[in-house]
PDB file of N, CA, C, O and CB in Angstrom:
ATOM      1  N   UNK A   1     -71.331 -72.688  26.505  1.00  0.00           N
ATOM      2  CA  UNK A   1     -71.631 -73.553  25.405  1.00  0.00           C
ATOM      3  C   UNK A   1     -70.434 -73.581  24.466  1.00  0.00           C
ATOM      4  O   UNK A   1     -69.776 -72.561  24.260  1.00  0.00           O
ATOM      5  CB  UNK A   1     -72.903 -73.098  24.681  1.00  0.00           C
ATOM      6  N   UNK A   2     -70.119 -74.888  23.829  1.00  0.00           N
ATOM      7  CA  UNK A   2     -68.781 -74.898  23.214  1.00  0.00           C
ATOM      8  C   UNK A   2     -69.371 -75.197  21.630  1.00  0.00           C
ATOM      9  O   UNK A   2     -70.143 -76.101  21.310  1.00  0.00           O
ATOM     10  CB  UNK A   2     -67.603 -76.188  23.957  1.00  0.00           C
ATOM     11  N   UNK A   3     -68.908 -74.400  20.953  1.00  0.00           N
ATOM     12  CA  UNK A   3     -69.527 -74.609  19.055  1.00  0.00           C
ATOM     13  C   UNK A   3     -68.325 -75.418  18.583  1.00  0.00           C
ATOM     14  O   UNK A   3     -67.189 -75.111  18.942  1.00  0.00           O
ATOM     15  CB  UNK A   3     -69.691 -72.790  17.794  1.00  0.00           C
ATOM     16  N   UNK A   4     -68.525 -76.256  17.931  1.00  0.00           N
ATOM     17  CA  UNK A   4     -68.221 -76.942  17.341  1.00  0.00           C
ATOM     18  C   UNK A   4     -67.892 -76.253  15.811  1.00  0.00           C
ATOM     19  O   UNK A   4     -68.478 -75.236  15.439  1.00  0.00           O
ATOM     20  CB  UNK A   4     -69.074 -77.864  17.579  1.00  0.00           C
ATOM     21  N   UNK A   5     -66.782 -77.015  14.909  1.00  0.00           N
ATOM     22  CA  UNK A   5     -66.445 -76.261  13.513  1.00  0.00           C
ATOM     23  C   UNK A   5     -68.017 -75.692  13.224  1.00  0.00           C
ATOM     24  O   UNK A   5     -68.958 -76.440  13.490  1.00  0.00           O
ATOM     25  CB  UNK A   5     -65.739 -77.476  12.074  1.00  0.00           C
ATOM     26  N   UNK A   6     -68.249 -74.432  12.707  1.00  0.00           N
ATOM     27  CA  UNK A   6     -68.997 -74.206  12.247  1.00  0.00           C
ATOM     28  C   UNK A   6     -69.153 -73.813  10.197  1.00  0.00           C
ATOM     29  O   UNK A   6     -68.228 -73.140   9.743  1.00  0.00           O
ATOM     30  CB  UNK A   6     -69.172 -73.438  13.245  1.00  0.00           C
ATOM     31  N   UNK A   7     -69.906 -74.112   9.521  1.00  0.00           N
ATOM     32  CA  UNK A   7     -69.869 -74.632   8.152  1.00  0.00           C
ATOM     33  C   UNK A   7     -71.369 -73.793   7.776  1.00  0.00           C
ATOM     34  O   UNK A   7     -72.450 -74.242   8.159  1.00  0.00           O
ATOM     35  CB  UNK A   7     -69.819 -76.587   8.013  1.00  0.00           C
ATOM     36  N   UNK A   8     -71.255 -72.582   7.015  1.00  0.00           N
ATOM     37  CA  UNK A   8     -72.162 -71.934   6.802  1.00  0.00           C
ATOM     38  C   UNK A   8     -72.261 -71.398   5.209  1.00  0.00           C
ATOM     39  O   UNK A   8     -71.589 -70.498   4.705  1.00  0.00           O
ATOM     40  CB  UNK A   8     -72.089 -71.025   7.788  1.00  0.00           C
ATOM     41  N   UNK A   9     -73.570 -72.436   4.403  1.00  0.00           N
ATOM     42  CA  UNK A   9     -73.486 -72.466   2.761  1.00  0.00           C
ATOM     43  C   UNK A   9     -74.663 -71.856   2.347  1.00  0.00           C
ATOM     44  O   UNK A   9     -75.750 -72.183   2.824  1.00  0.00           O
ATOM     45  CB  UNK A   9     -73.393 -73.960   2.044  1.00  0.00           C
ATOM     46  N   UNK A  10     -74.494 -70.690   1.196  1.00  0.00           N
ATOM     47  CA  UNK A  10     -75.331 -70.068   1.013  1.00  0.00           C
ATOM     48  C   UNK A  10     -76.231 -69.629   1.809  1.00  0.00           C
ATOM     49  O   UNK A  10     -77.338 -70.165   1.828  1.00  0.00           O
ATOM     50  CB  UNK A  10     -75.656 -70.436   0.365  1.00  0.00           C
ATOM     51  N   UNK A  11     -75.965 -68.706   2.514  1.00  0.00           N
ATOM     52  CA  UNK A  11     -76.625 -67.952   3.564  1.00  0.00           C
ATOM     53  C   UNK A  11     -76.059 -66.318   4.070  1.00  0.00           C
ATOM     54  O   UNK A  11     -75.281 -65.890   4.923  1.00  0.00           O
ATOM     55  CB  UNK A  11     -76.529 -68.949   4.764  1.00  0.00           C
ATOM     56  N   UNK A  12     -76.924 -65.742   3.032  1.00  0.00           N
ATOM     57  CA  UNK A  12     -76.760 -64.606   3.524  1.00  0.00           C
ATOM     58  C   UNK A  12     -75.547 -63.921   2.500  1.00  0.00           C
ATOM     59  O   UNK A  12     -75.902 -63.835   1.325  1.00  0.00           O
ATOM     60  CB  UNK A  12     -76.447 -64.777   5.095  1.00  0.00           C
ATOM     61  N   UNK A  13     -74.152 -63.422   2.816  1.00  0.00           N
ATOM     62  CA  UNK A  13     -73.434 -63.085   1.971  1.00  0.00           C
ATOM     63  C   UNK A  13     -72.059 -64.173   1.927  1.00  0.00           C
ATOM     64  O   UNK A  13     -70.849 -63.991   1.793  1.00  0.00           O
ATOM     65  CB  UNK A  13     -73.224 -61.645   2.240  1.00  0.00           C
ATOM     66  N   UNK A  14     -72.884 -65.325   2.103  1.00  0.00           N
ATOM     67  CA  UNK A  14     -71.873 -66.647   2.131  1.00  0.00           C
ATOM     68  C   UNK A  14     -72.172 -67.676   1.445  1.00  0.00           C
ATOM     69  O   UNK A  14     -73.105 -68.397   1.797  1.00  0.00           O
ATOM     70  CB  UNK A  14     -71.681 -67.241   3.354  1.00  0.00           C
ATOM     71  N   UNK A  15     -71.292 -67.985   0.123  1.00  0.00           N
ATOM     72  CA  UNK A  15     -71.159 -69.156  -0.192  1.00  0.00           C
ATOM     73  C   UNK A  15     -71.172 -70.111   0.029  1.00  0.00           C
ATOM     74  O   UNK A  15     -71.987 -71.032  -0.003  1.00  0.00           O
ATOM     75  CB  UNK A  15     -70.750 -69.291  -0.407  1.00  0.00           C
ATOM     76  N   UNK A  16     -69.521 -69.860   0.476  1.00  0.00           N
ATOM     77  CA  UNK A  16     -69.294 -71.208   1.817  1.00  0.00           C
ATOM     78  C   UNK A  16     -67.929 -70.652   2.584  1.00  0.00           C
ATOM     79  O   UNK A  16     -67.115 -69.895   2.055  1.00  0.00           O
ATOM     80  CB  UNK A  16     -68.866 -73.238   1.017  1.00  0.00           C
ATOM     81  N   UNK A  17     -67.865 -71.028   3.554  1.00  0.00           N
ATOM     82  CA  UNK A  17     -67.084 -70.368   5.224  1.00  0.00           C
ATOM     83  C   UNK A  17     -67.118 -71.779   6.225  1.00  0.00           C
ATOM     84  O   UNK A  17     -67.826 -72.773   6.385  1.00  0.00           O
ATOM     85  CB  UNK A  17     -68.380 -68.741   6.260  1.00  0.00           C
ATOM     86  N   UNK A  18     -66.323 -71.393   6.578  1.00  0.00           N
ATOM     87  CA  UNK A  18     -65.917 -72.621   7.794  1.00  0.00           C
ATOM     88  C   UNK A  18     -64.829 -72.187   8.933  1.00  0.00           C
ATOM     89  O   UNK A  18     -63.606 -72.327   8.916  1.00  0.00           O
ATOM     90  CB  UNK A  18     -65.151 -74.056   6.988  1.00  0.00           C
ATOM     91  N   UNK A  19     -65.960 -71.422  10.258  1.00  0.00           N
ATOM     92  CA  UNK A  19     -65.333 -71.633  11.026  1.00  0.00           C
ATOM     93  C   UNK A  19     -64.805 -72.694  12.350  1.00  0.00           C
ATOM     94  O   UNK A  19     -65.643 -73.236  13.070  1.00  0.00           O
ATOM     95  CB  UNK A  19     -65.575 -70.933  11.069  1.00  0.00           C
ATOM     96  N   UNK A  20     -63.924 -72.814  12.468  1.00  0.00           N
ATOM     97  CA  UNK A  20     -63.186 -73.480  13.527  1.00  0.00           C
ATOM     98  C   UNK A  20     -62.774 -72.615  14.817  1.00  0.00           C
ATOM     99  O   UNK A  20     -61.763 -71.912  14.809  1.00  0.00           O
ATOM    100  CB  UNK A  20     -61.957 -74.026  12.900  1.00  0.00           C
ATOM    101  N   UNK A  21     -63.373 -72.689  15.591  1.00  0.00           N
ATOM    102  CA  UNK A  21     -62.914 -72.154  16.847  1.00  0.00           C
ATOM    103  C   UNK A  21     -62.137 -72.936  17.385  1.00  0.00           C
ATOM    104  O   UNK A  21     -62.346 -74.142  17.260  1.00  0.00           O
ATOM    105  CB  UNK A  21     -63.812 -71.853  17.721  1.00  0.00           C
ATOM    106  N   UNK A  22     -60.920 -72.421  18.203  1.00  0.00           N
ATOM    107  CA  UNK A  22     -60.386 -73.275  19.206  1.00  0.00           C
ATOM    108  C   UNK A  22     -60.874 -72.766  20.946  1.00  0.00           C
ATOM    109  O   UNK A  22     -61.383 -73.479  21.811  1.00  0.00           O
ATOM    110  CB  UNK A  22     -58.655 -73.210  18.920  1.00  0.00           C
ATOM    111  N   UNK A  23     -60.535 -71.446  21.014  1.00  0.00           N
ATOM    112  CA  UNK A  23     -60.945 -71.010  22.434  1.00  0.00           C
ATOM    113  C   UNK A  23     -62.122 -70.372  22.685  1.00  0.00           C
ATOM    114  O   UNK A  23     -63.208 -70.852  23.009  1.00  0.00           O
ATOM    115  CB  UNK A  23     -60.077 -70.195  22.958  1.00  0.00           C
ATOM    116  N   UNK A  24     -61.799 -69.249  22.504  1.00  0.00           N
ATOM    117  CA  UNK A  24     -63.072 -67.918  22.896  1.00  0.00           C
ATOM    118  C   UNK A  24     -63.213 -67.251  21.807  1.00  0.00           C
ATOM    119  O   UNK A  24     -62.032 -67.117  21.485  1.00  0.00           O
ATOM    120  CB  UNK A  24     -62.722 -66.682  24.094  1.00  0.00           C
ATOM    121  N   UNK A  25     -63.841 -66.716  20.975  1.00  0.00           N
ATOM    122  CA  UNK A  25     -64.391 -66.320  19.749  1.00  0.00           C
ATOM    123  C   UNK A  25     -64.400 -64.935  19.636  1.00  0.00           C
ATOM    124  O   UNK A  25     -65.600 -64.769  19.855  1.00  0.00           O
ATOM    125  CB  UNK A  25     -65.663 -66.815  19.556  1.00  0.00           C
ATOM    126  N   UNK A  26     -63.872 -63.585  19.420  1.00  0.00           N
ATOM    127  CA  UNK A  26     -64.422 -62.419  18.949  1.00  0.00           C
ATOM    128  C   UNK A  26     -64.604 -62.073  17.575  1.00  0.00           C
ATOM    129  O   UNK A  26     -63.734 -61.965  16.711  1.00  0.00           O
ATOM    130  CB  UNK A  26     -63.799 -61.554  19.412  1.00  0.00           C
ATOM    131  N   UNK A  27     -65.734 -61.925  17.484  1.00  0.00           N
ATOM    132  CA  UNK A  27     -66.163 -61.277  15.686  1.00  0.00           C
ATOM    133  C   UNK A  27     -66.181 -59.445  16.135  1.00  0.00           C
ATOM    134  O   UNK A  27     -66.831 -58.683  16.851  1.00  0.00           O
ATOM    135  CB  UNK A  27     -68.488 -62.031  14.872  1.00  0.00           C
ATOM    136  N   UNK A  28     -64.689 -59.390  14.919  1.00  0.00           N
ATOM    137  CA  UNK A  28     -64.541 -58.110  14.357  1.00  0.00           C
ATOM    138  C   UNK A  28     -64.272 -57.686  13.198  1.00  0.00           C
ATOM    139  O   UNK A  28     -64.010 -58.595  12.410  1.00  0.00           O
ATOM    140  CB  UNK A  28     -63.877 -57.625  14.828  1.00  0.00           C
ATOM    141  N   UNK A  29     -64.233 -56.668  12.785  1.00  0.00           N
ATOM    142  CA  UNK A  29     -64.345 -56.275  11.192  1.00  0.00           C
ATOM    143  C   UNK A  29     -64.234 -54.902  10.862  1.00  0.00           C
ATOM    144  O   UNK A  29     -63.827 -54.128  11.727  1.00  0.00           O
ATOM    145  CB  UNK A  29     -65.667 -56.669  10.581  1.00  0.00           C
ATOM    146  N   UNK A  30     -64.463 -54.589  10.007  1.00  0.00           N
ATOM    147  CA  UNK A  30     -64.998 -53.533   9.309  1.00  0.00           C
ATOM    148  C   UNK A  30     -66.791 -53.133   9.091  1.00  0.00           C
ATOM    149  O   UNK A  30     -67.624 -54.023   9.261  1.00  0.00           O
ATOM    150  CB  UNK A  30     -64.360 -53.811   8.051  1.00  0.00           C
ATOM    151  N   UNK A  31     -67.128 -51.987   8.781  1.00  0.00           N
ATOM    152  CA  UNK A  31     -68.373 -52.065   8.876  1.00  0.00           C
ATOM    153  C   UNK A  31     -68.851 -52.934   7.347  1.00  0.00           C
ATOM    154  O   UNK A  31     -67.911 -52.870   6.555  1.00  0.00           O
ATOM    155  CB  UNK A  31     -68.939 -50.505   9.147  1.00  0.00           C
ATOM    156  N   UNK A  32     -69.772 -53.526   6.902  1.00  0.00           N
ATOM    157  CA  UNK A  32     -70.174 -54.737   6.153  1.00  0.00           C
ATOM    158  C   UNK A  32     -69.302 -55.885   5.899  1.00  0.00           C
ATOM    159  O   UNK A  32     -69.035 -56.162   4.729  1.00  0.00           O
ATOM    160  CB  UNK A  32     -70.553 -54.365   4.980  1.00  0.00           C
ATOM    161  N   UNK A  33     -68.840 -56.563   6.829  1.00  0.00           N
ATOM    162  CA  UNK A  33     -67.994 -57.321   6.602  1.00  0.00           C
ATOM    163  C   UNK A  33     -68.485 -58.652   7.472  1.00  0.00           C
ATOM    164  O   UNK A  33     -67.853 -59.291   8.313  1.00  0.00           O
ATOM    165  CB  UNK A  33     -66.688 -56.668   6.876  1.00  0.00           C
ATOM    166  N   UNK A  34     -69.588 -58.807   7.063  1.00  0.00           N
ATOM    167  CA  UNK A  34     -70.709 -59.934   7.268  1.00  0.00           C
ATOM    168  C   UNK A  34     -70.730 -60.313   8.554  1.00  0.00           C
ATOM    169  O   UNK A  34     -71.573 -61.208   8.608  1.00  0.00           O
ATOM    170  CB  UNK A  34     -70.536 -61.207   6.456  1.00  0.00           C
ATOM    171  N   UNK A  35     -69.853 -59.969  10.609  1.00  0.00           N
ATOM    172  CA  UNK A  35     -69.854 -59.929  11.448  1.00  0.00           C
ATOM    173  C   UNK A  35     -71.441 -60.362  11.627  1.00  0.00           C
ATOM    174  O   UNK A  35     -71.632 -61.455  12.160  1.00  0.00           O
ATOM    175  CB  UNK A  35     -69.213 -58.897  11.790  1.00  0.00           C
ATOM    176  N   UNK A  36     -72.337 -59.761  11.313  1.00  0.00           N
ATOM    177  CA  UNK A  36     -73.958 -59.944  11.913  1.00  0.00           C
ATOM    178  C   UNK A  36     -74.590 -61.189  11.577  1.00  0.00           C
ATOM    179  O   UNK A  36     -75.325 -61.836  12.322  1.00  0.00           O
ATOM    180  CB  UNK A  36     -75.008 -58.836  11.326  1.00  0.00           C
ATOM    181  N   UNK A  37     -74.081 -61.628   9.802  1.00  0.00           N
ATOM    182  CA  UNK A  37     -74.561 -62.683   9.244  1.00  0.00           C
ATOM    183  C   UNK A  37     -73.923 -63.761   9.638  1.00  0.00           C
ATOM    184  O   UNK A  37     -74.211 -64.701   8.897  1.00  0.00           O
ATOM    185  CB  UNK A  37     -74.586 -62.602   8.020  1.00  0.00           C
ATOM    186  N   UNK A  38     -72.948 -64.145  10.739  1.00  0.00           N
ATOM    187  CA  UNK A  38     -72.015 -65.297  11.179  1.00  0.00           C
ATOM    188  C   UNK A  38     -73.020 -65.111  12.729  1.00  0.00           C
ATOM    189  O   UNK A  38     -72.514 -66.039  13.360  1.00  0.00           O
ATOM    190  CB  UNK A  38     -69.854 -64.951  11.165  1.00  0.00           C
ATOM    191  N   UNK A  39     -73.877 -64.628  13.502  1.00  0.00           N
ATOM    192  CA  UNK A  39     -74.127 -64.506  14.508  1.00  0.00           C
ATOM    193  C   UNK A  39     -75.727 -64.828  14.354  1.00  0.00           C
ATOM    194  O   UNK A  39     -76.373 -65.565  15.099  1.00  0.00           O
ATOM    195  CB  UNK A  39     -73.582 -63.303  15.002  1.00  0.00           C
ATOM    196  N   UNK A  40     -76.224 -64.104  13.207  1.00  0.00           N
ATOM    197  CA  UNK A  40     -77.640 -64.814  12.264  1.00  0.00           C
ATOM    198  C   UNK A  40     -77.435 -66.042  12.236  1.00  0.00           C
ATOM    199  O   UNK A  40     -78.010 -66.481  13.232  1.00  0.00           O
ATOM    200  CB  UNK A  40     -77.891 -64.417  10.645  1.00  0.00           C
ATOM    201  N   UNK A  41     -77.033 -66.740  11.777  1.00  0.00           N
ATOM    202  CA  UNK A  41     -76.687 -68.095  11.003  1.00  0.00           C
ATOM    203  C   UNK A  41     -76.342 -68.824  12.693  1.00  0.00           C
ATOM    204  O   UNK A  41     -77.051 -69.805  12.919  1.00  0.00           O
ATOM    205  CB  UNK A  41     -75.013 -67.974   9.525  1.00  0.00           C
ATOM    206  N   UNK A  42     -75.630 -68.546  13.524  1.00  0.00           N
ATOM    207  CA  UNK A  42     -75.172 -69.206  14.498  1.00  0.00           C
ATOM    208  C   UNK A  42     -77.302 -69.192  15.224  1.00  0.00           C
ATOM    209  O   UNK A  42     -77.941 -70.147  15.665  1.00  0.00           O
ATOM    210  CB  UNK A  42     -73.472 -68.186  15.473  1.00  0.00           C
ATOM    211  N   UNK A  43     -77.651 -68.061  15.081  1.00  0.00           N
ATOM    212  CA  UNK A  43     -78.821 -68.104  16.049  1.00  0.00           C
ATOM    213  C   UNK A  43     -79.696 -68.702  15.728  1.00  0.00           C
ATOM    214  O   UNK A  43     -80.467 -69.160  16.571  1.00  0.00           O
ATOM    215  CB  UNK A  43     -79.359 -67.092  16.387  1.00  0.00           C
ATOM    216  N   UNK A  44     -79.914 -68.945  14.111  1.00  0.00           N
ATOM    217  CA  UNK A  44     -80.801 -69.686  13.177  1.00  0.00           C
ATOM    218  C   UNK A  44     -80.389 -71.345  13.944  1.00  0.00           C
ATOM    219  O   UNK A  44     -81.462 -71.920  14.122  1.00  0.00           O
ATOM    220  CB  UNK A  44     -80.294 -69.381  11.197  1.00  0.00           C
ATOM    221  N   UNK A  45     -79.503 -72.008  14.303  1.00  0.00           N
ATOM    222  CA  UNK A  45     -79.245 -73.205  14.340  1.00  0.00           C
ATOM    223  C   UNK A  45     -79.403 -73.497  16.226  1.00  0.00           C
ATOM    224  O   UNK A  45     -79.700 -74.602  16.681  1.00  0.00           O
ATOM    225  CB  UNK A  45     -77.705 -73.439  13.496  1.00  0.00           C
ATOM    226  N   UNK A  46     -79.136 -72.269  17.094  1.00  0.00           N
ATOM    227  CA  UNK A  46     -78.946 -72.303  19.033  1.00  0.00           C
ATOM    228  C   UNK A  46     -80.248 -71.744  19.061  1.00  0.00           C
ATOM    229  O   UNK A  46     -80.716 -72.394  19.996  1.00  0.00           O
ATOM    230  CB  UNK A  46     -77.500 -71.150  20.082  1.00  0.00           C
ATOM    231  N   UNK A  47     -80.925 -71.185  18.785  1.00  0.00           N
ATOM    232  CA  UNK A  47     -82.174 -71.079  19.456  1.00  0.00           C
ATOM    233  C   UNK A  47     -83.465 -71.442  18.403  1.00  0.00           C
ATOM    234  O   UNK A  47     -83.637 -70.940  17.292  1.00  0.00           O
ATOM    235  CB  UNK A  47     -82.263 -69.551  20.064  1.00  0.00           C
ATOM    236  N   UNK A  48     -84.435 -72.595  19.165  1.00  0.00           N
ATOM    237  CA  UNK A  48     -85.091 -72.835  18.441  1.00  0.00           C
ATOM    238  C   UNK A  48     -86.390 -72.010  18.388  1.00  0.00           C
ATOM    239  O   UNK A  48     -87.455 -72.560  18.107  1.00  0.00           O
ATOM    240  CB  UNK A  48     -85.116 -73.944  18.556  1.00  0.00           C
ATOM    241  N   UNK A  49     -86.286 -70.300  18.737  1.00  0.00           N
ATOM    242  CA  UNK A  49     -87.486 -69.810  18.180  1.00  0.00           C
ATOM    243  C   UNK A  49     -86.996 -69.204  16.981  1.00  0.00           C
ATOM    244  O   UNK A  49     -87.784 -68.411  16.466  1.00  0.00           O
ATOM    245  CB  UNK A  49     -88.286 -68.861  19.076  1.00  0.00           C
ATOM    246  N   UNK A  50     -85.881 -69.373  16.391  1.00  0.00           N
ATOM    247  CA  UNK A  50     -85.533 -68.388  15.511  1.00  0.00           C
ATOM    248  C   UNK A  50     -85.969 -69.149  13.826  1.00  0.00           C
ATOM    249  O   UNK A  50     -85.981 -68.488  12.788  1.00  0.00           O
ATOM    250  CB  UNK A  50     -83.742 -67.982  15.826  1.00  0.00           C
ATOM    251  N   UNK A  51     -86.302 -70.665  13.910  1.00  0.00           N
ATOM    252  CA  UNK A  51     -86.986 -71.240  13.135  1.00  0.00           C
ATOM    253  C   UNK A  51     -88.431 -71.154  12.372  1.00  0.00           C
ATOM    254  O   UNK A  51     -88.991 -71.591  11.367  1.00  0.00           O
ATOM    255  CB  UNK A  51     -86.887 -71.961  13.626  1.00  0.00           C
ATOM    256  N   UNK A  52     -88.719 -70.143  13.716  1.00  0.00           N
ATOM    257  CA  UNK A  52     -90.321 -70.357  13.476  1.00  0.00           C
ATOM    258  C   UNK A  52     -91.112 -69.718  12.420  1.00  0.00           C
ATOM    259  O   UNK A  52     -91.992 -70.146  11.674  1.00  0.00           O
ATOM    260  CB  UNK A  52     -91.024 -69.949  14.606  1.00  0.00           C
ATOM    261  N   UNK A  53     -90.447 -68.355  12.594  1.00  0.00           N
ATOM    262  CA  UNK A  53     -90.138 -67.720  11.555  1.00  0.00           C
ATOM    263  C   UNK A  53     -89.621 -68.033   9.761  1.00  0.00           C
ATOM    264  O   UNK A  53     -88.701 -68.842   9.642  1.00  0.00           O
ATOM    265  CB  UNK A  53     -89.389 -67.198  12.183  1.00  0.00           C
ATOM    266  N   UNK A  54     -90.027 -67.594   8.828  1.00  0.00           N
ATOM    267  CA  UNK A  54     -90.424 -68.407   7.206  1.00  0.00           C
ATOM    268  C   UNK A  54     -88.670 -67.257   7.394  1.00  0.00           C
ATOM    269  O   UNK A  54     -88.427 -66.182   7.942  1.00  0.00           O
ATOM    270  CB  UNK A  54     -92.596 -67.876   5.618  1.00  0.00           C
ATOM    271  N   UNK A  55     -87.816 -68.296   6.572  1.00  0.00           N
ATOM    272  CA  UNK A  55     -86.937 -68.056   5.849  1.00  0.00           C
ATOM    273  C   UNK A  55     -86.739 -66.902   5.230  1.00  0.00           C
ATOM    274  O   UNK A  55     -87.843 -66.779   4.699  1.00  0.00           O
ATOM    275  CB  UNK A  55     -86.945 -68.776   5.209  1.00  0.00           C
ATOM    276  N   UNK A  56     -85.815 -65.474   4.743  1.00  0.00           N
ATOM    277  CA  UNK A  56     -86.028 -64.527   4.826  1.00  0.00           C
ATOM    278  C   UNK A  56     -85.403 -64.321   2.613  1.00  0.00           C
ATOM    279  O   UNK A  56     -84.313 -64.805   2.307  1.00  0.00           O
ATOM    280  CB  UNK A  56     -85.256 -63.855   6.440  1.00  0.00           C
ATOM    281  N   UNK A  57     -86.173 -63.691   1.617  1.00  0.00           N
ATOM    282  CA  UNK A  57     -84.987 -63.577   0.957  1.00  0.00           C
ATOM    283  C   UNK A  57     -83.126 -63.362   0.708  1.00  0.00           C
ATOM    284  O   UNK A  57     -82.086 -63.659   0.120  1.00  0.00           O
ATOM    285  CB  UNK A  57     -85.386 -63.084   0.693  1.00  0.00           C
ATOM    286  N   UNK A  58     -83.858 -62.584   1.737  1.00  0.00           N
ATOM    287  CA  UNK A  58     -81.952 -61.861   2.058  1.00  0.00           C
ATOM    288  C   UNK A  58     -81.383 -63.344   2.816  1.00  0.00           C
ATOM    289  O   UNK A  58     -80.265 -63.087   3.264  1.00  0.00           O
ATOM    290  CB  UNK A  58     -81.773 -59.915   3.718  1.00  0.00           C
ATOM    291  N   UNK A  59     -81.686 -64.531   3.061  1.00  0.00           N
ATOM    292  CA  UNK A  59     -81.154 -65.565   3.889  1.00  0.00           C
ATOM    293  C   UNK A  59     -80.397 -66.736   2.743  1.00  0.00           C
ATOM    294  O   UNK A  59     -79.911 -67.816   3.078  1.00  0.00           O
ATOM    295  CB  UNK A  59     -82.516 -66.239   4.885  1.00  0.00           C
ATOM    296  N   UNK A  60     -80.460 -66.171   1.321  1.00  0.00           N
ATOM    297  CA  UNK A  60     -80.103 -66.873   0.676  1.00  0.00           C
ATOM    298  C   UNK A  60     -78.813 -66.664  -0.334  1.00  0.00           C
ATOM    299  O   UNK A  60     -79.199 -66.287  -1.441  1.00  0.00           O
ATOM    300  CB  UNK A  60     -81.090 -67.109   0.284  1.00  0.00           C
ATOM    301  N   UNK A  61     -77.688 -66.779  -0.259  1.00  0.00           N
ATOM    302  CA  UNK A  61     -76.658 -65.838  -0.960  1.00  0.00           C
ATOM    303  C   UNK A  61     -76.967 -65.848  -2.723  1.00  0.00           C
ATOM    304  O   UNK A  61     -77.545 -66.897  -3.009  1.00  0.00           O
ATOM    305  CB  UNK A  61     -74.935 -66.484  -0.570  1.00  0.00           C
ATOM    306  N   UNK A  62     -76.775 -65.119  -3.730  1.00  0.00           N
ATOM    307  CA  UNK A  62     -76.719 -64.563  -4.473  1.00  0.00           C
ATOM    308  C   UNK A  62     -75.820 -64.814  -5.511  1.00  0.00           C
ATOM    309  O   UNK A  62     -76.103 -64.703  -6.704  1.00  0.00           O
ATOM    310  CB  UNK A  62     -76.728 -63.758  -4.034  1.00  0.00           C
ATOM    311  N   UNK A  63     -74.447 -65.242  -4.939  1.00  0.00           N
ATOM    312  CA  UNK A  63     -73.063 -65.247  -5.232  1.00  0.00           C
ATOM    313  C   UNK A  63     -73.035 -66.518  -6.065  1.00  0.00           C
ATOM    314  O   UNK A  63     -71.974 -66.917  -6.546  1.00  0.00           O
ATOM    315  CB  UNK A  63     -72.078 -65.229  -3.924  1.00  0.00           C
TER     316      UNK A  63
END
């Protein structure tokens, strides 16, 4: 499956972010360095059971 720019606003510990992939993708980091919440947000939109589920507080950034 090929993702397209991805554009992720207020969600989670994100304002706003915009990734662009060109090839193959690895998410790395440091430990809290939002890696989980870019893979949340990707799963919230590729699989549609992850909708079904009510919106979470923590799903809303803060910032």
């Amino acid at each position: 499956m090929r993702i397209a720019p991805l554009e992720i606003t207020r969600f989670r510990g994100f304002e706003s972010f915009t990734l662009v992939p060109r090839e193959h993708v690895v998410v790395v980091g440091e430990p809290r360095a939002r890696r989980s919440d870019i893979i949340a947000a990707l799963r919230r939109v590729l699989e549609p059971r992850s909708v079904i589920s009510r919106p979470s507080e923590w799903d809303v950034s803060d910032r």
